[in-house]
N, C-alpha and C positions, 0 to 999 in steps of 0.2 A: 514371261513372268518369272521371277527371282524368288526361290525360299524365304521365306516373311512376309513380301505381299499378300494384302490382304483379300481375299476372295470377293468375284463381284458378285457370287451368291455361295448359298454354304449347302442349298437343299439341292435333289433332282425328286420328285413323285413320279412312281414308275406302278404305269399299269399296263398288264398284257394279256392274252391267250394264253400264256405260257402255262398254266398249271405248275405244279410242285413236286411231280411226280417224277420228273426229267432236272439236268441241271440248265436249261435254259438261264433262268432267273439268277441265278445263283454266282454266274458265268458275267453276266450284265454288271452286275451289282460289282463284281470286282477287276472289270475291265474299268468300272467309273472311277473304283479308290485306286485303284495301280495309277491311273492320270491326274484324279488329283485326292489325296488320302484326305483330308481334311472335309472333304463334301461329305456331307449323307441322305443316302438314298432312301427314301419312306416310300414303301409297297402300298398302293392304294388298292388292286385286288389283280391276281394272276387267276381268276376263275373267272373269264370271261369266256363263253363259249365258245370253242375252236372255231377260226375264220368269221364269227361276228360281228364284225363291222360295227353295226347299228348298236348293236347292245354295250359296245366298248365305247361309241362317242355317247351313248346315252350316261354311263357309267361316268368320264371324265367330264360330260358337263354339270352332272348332278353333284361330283367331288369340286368345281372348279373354283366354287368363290371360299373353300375350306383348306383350298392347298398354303404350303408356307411357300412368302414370293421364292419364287427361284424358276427353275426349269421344269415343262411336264414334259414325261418322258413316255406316249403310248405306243404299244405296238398290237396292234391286230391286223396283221399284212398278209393276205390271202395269195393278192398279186405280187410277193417278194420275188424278183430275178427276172422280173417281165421291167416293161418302160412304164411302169408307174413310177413318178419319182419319190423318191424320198426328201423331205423340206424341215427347215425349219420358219417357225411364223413367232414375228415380235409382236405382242399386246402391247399397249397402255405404252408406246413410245420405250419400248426396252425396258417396262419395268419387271417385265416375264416375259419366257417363250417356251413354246411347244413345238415340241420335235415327234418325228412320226412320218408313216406315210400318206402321201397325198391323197388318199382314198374315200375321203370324207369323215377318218373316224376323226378328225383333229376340231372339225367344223363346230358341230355345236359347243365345244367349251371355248373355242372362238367365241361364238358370237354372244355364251354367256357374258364375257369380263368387255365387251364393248366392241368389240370386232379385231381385225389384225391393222398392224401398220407400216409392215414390209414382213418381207417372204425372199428367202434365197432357195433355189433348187441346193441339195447338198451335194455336191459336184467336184470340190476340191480336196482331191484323195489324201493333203497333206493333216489332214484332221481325223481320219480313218484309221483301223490296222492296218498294217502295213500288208498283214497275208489274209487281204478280206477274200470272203467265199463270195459263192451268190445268193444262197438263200438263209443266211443270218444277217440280217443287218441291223439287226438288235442289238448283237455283240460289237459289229465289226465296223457301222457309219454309228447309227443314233446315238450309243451309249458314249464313242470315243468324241462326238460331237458334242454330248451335252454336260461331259466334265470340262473338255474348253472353254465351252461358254460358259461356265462355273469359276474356269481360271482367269476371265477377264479377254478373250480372246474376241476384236470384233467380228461382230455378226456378218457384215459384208465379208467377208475375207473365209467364210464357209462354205462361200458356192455362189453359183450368179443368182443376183436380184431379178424376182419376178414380181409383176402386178398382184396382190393380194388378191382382187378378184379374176383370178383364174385358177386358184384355188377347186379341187373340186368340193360341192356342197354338200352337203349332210341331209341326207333325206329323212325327216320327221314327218308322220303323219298328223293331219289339222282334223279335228272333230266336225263334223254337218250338224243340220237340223232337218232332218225331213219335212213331209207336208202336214205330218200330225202334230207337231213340235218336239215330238222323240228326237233326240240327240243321238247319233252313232258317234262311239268313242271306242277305241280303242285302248288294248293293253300294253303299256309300254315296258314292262317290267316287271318279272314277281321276285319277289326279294325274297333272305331265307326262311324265313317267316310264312311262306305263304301270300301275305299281302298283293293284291295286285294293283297293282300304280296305275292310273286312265292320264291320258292327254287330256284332262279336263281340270280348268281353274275353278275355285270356289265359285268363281263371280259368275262361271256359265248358269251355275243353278238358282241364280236369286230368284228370289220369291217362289222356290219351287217348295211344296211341301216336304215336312217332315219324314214320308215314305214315299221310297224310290223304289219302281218296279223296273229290272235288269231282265234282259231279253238277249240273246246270243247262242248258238250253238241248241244245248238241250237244256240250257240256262230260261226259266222262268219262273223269278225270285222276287219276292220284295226285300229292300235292304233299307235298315233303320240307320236315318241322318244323326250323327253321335258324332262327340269330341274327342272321346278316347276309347279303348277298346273293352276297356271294361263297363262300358255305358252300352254294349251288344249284348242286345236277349240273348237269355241260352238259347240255341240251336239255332238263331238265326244270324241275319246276317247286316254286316252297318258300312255305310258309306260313310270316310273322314278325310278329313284334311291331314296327307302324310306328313313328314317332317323337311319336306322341301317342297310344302306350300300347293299339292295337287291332291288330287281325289282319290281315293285309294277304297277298294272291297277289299272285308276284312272279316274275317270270326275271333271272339277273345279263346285265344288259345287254342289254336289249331289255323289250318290251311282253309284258305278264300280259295285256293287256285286249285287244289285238289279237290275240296268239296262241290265246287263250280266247274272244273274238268276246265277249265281256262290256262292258256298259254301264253307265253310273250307277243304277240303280232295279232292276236282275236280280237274281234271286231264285239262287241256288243253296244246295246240300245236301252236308254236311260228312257223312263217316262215317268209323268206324278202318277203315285197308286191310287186309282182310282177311291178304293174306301181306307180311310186314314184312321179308320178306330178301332185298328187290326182285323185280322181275319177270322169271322166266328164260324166254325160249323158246328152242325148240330147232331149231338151225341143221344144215343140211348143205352141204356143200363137195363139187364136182365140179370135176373138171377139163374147163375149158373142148374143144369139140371142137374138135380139129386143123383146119385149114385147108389144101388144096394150091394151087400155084399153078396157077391155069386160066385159058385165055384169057378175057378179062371177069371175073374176078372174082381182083381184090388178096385178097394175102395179109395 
């Protein structure tokens, strides 16, 4: 590529483990402009939980139909300096790629944009730092790889072509229906908020009532079906349709996940609440007993 050619893409979206706290991140981002200064790199979240895997493909498939076309750049590589390899995978016939380790976090924002349509191992050191380590390759293969493919560099020519489907895959958990027709769903995500995200579509619950009684752990709640969070009784609690289109437990103003003691990977069990015209119990009122005044003891 010649100074004035024009870029076959201008973005990279880069999400890691990395935190902010270290210059990982920082290191990445200008090993991409030192190769090609004209790119820019958009941080999509470096707070993914150290060695996360799951939480990081969950992350870039939930960001993946919001990215601008260019390159995704993730890293949550546990296995760095072992024989997992490092790949890059073409979308949509090269209109995007995603670069990363082979370890499944790359899989589900695959298979959100429609699957891959070739895949090179990243293999040819001439796309690399020159004084690559073994356990960066953040710095030293992906980032120097994914301002080439930003400068117009063919894809083949990054490493040898493999079958897309050898790929390793993304492990999502799929919701059940037991023998009662309780639904076990799991947590896939709690966000800053609090919110906790389920592996459940709207459409699991048609025609399920209005109140949903949640079962899990020390969890037994009923949670009011609502659109938004301020349509959640005070103090309790509302099942909605988050902002990409799943199920979400939620309180207005405050933590689902703390209030519910609920984590990322918890297992809970959706049923209809049996009585749907809330919950009444039944209170007595006395009058508090009179007090005199007595020496030592206020009125």
């Amino acid at each position: 590529m010649q100074p004035g050619d024009p870029l076959r893409f201008d973005t990279v979206s880069f999400l890691s483990d990395y935190g902010h706290r270290d210059e990982f991140v920082g290191i990445v981002h200008s090993v991409i402009r030192s190769i090609a200064p004209a790119v820019r790199v958009i941080d999509i979240s470096h707070e993914i939980a150290p060695h996360d895997v799951r939480a990081g493909g969950l992350a870039l498939a939930r960001s993946a139909h919001y990215m601008a076309p260019g390159v995704a750049l993730a890293v949550v590589d546990p296995g760095v300096g072992t024989d997992r390899r490092p790949v890059a995978v073409e979308v949509a016939d090269g209109a995007a790629f995603l670069i990363g380790p082979d370890n499944g976090l790359l899989a589900p924002a695959v298979a959100m944009v429609g699957g891959a349509t070739a895949a090179v191992v990243l293999d040819n050191s001439e796309y690399h730092l020159a004084d690559a380590a073994v356990t960066f390759d953040g710095r030293d293969v992906f980032a120097p790889v994914a301002a080439h493919l930003c400068l117009g560099v063919p894809f083949a020519d990054l490493g040898t072509a493999i079958d897309p489907i050898q790929l390793l895959p993304g492990l999502l958990p799929i919701s059940g229906v037991d023998d009662d027709g309780a639904i076990r769903a799991e947590v896939l995500w709690i966000d800053r908020f609090g919110n906790a995200q389920l592996n459940l579509d709207p459409d699991d619950l048609t025609d399920w009532p209005d109140m949903i009684t949640v079962r899990g752990g020390r969890i037994n709640r009923n949670a009011a079906r609502v659109d938004t969070f301020a349509d959640i009784p005070g103090g309790g609690f509302g099942l909605l349709v988050d902002s990409y289109g799943l199920l979400s437990l939620a309180v207005d103003r405050g933590s689902a996940a703390e209030e519910l003691g609920l984590g990322e990977g918890d297992e809970v069990s959706l049923a209809p609440c049996e009585q749907q015209e809330g919950i009444v119990s039944s209170v007595s009122l006395t009058l508090k007993p009179s007090t005199t005044r007595e020496e030592g003891h206020p009125v």
